[in-house]
C-alpha positions in Angstrom: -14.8 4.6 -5.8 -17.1 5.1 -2.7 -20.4 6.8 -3.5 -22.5 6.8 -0.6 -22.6 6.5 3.2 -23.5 2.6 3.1 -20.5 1.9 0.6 -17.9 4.0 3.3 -19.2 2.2 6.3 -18.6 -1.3 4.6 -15.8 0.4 3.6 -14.6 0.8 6.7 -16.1 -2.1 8.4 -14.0 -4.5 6.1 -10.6 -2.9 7.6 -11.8 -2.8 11.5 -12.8 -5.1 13.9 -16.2 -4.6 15.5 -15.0 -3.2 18.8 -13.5 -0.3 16.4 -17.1 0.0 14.6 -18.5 1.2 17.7 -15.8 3.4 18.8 -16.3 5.3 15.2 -20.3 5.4 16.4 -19.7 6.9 19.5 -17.2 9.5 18.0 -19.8 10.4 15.3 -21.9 11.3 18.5 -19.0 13.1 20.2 -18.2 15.5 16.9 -21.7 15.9 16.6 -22.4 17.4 20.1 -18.5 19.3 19.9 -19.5 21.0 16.5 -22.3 22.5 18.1 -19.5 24.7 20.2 -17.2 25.2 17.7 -16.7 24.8 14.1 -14.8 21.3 13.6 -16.0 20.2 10.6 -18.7 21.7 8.1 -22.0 21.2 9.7 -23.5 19.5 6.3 -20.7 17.2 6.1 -22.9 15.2 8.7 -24.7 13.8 5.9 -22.0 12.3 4.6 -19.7 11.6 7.9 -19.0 8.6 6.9 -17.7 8.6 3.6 -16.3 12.8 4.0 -14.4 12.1 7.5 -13.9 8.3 8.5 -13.3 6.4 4.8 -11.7 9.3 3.9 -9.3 8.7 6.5 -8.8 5.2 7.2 -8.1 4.7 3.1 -5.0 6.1 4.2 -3.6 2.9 5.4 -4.0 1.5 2.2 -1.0 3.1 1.6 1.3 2.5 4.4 2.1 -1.3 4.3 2.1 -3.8 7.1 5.4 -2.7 8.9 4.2 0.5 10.1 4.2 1.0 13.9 4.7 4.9 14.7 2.7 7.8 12.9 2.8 11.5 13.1 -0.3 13.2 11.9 0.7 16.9 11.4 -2.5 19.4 12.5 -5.1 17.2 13.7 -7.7 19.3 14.1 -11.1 17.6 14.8 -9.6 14.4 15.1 -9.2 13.3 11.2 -7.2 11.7 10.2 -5.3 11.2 13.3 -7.8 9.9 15.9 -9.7 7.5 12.9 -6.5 6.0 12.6 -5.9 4.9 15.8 -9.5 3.8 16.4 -8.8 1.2 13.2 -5.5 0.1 14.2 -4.9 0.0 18.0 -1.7 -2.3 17.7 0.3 1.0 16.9 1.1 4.6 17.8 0.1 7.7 16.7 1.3 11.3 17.5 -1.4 13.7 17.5 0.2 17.9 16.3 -2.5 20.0 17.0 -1.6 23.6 18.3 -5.0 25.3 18.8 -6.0 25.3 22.5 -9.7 24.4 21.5 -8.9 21.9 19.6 -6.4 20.1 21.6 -9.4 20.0 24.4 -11.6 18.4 22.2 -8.6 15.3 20.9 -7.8 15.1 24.7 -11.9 14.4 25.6 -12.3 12.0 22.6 -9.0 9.9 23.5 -10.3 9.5 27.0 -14.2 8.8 26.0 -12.6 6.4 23.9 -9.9 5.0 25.9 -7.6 5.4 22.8 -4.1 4.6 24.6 -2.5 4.1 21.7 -2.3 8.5 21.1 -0.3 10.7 22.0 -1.7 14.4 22.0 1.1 17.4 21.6 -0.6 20.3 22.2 1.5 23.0 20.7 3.0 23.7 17.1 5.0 21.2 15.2 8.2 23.1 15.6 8.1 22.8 20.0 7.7 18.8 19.6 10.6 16.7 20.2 11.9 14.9 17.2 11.5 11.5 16.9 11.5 9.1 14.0 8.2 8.6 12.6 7.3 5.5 10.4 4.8 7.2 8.7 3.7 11.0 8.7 0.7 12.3 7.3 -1.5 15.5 7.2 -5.1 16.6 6.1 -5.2 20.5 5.3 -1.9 20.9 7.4 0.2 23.5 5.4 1.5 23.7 1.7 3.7 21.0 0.3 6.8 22.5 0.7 6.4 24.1 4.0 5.2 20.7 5.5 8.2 18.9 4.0 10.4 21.6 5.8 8.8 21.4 9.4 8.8 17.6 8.9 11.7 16.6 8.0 13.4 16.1 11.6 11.2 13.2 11.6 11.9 10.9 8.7 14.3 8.4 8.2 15.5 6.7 5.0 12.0 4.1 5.7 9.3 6.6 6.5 6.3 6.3 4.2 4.6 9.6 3.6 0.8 9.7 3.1 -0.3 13.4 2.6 -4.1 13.7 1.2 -4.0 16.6 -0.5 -7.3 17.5 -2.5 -7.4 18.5 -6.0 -3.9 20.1 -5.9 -2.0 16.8 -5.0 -0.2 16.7 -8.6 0.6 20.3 -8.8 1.5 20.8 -5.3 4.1 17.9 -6.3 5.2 19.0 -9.9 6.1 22.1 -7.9 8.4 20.6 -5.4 12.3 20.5 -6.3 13.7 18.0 -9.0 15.2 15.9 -6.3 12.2 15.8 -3.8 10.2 15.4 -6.2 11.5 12.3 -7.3 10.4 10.8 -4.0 6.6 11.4 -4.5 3.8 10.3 -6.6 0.1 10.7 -6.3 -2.8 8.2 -5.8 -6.3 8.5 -6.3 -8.3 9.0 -3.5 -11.5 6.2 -2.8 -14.1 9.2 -1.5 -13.2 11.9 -4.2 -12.7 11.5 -7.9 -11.2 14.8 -7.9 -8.8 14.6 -5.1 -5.6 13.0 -5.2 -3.2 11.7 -2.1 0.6 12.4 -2.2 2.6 9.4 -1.5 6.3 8.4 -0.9 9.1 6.8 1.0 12.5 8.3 1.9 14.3 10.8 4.3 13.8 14.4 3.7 16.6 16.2 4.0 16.1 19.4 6.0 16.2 22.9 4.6 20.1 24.7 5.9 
């Protein structure tokens, strides 16, 4: 369990290469001046940026394996855990959903401070982007369980790993799901909250009729 903001940096640290380290510093900077013009994150978090928005993010690959080359991160809002990602692993792909025009301007400023070329931003709700086949989706506050299942499903295949932090409601947000999708999900504990769990799984989900 990570306690503190020295514990999440090393955290970190030990999954990234340096050149990553100081792309993280620099977009610790950037959110800080953003959030003074609009409400990304909660303005105390700050104290704990570290460990409440970058661990908390990159602990995600943890869970995906070594074999996964193209994400979708569903509602990216100020950048986590979408643009973290592809600061700590630049060998692969990451689609960006964010629909809010705000917020899309900020991921689009922050990809080109950072020269991340390994994003792609969609600027418009979930539903308007193309399908492709995603290797591994994810989500931080996107939508209920259910209702992100449904909008996602065009997306997986039969090998797509799903990686869905979900808070304190992970288990029941799964115990809720049908018998046969829930079959394809546990829950892990997440490293920055001992109260918060992260919805895992493999499979195709097969769209609602």
């Amino acid at each position: 369990m990570i306690e503190s903001e020295a514990e999440a940096r090393a955290f970190v640290a030990a999954r990234c290469d340096d050149r990553a380290m100081r792309k993280f510093e620099r977009l610790i900077v950037l959110l800080r001046e953003e959030n003074m013009r609009q409400n990304l994150v909660a303005a105390r978090s700050f104290d704990e940026v570290w460990l409440r928005h970058i661990a908390d993010s990159v602990q995600l690959l943890d869970h995906a394996g070594s074999e996964r080359s193209v994400w979708l991160d569903l509602g990216t809002g100020a950048g986590f855990p979408g643009i973290a990602l592809a600061i700590a692993r630049p060998d692969q792909h990451f689609h960006l959903v964010e629909s809010r025009k705000r917020r899309v301007e900020w991921l689009a400023s922050v990809k080109a401070d950072l020269k991340l070329e390994n994003c792609t931003i969609h600027g418009a709700r979930l539903e308007h982007v193309e399908s492709f086949d995603a290797d591994c989706i994810t989500a931080r506050a996107f939508a209920p369980l259910p209702r992100l299942l449904d909008l996602s499903a065009r997306f997986s295949t039969k090998e797509t790993r799903w990686i869905l932090p979900k808070g304190r409601s992970a288990a029941q947000e799964v115990g809720a799901l049908p018998k046969k999708r829930r079959a394809l999900f546990h829950v892990e504990h997440s490293q920055t909250d001992a109260q918060a769990g992260i919805i895992t799984g493999s499979g195709r989900i097969e769209a609602k009729p």
